[in-house]
Residue, then its C-alpha position, 0 to 999 in steps of 0.5 A: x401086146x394087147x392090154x385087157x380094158x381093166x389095166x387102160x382103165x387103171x391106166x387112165x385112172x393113174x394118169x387121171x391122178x397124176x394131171x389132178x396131183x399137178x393142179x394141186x401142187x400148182x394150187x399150193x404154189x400160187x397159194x403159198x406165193x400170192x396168200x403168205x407171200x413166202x420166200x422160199x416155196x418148196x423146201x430142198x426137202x419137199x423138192x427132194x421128196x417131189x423128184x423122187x415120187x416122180x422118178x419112181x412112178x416113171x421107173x415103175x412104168x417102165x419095169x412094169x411095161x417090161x414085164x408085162x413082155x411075152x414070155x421068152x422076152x428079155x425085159x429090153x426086148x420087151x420094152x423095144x416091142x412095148x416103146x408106144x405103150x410107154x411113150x403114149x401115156x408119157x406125151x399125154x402126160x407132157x402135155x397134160x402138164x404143159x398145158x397145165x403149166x401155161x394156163x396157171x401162167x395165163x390167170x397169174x398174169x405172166x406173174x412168178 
């Protein structure tokens, strides 16, 4: 399958997004627990709406990696023929993630 240069850099711009979301989200995490010194920094309702934005994203990924299958394809068989277009922009993310993860930790100090 090849991908036309609109849809990588629409691609790159949505995971360009999702890695800015994250530092943002962070952001509001060291804001809410360093500036108020809140106890509780997501509510069940915000963590709910969070789990939900990502599994839908994911999800949308994946069924839209499916259709984009040649034609006569199931969607499985698509996403079999199609499995490193979805596990690529997956481990970048990962690992745009993780590292984001450890260098909050690292100029928090190690500090929850």
């Amino acid at each position: 399958m090849e991908l036309s240069p609109a849809a990588g850099k629409i691609l790159g711009m949505l995971m360009a997004y999702a890695v800015s979301s994250l530092g943002l989200l962070l952001a509001y995490y060291n804001y809410r627990k360093r500036i108020v010194k809140a106890d509780v920094i997501f509510t069940r309702t915000a963590r709910w709406i969070i789990g939900s934005v990502v599994a839908t994203v994911i999800g949308a990924s994946i069924l839209g990696a499916a259709a984009v299958g040649r034609e006569g394809q199931g969607p499985l068989d698509a996403l079999r023929d199609n499995w490193v277009g979805i596990v690529v922009p997956v481990a970048i993310f990962a690992f745009s993630f993780w590292m984001t993860w450890l260098l909050y930790r690292h100029f928090v100090g190690g500090k929850e």
